[in-house]
C-alpha positions in Angstrom: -35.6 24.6 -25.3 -33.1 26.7 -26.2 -30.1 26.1 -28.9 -27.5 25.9 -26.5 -29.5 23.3 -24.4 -30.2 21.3 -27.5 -26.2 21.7 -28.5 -25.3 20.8 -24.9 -27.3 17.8 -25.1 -26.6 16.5 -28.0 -22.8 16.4 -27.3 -22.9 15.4 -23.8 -20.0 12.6 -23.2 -20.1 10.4 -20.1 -16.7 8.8 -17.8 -17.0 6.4 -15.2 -13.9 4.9 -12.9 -14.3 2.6 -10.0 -11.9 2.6 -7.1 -11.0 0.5 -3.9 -12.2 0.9 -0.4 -10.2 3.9 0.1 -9.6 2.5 4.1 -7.6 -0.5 2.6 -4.8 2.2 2.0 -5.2 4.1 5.4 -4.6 0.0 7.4 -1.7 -0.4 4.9 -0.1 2.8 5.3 0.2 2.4 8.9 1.8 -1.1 8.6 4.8 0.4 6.5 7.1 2.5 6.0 6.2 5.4 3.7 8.8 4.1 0.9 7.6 0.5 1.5 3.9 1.5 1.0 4.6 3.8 -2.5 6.6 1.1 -3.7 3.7 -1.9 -3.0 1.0 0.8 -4.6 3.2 1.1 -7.6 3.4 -2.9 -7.9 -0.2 -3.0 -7.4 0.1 -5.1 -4.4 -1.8 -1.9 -2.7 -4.9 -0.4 -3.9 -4.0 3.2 -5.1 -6.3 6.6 -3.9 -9.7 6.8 -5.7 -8.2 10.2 -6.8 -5.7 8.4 -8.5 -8.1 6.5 -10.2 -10.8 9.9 -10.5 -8.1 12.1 -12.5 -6.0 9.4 -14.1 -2.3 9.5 -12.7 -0.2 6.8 -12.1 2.9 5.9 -9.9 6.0 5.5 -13.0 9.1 5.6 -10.2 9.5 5.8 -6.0 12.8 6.3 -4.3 13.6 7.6 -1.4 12.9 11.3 -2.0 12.1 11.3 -5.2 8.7 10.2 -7.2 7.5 10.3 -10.7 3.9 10.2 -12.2 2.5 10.0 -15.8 -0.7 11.9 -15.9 -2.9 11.8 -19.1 -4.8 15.3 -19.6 -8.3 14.3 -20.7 -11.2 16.7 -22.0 -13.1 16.3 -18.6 -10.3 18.0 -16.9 -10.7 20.6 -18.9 -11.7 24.8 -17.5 -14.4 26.9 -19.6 -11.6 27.9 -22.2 -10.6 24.6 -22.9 -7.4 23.5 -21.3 -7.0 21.4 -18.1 -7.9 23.0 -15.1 -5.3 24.4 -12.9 -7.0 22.3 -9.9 -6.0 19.3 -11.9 -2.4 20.1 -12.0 -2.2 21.2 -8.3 -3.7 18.2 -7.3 -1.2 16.0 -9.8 1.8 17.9 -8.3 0.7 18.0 -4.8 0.2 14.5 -4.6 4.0 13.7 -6.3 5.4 16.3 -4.1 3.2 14.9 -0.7 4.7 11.4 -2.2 8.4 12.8 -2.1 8.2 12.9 1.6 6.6 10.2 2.4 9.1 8.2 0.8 11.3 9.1 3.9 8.9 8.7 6.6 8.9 5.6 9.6 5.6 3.4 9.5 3.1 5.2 11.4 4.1 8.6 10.5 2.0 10.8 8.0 2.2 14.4 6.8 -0.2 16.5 5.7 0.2 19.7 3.1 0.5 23.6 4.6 1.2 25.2 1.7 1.2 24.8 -2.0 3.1 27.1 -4.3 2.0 26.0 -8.0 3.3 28.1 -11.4 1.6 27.5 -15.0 4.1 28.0 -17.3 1.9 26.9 -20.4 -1.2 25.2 -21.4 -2.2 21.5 -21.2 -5.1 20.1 -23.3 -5.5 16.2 -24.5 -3.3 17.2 -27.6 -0.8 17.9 -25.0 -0.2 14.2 -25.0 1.3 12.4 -21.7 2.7 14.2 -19.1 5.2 13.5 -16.9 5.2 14.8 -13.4 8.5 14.3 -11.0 9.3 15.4 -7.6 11.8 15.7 -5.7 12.8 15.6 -1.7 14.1 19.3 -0.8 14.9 18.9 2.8 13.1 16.2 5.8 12.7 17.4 9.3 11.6 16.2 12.1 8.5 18.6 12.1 8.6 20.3 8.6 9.4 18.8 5.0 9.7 20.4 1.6 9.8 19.1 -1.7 9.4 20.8 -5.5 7.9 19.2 -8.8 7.6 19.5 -12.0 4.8 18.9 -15.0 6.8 17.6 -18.6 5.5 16.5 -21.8 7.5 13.6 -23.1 10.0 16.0 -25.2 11.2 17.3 -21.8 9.3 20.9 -22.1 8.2 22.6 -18.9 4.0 23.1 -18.4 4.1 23.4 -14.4 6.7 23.8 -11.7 6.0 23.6 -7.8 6.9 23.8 -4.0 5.0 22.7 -1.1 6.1 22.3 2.5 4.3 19.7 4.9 4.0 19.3 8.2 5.2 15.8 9.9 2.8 14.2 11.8 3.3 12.5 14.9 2.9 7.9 14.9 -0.3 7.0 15.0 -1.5 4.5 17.5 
């Protein structure tokens, strides 16, 4: 065995996280309105995404067009030079941004992402502390739909910003 297998070993750390039948959210997002089902998920009364649950972000605020998360960076997240993974962050700010617009959509419509535009501005790591991540409606179409987030620690100073646009998707029967 080598010394780098023995060190890797003998450091190893373990995290575990259960989640919900993710289908319970796919029946109840088709029985409300986009803003109805955020705001049920963020009282609890809905069972959030396993992601949610796999990376550790949570619904903070949901109006219509704009959402907030608090995401705590955690050492598992972390890239081979030791900050959180860029991934992570896309994923965070996609999902706030994705959220924005649903706010504003009828029951039975979804959307789905085309295009993420993601800058990294600094660093996050555990020390980093507890981020906030807020989005923000841009502009709702009938087809298309924007929105733009951003990635703060709790002193107010900028890690991430993003765009994204998404298309609308038709009811589902």
């Amino acid at each position: 065995m080598t010394e780098l297998a023995t060190r890797s070993e003998a450091s190893a750390r373990t995290k575990t996280f259960a989640w919900d039948d993710p289908m319970l959210d796919v029946e109840a997002a088709r029985s409300l309105s986009g803003f109805e089902f955020l705001t049920k998920m963020m009282e609890g009364a809905v069972p959030v995404p396993p992601v949610m649950k796999m990376i550790g972000f949570r619904l903070l605020k949901v109006e219509r067009g704009a959402v907030a998360f608090e995401y705590d960076p955690h050492e598992s997240h972390y890239n081979p030079i030791g900050s959180v993974h860029g991934g992570i962050l896309t994923t965070v700010l996609d999902s706030v941004m994705g959220c924005c617009i649903h706010t504003t959509l009828p029951m039975g419509v979804g959307y789905t992402t085309l295009e993420v535009k993601v800058n990294f501005v600094r660093a996050v790591s555990a020390q980093s502390g507890v981020m906030q991540c807020e989005g923000s409606l841009i502009h709702s179409g009938s087809r298309v739909a924007t929105s733009e987030a951003r990635i703060v620690d709790k002193q107010g100073k900028l890690y991430a910003h993003a765009n994204t646009t998404c298309l609308i998707l038709s009811p589902q029967p």
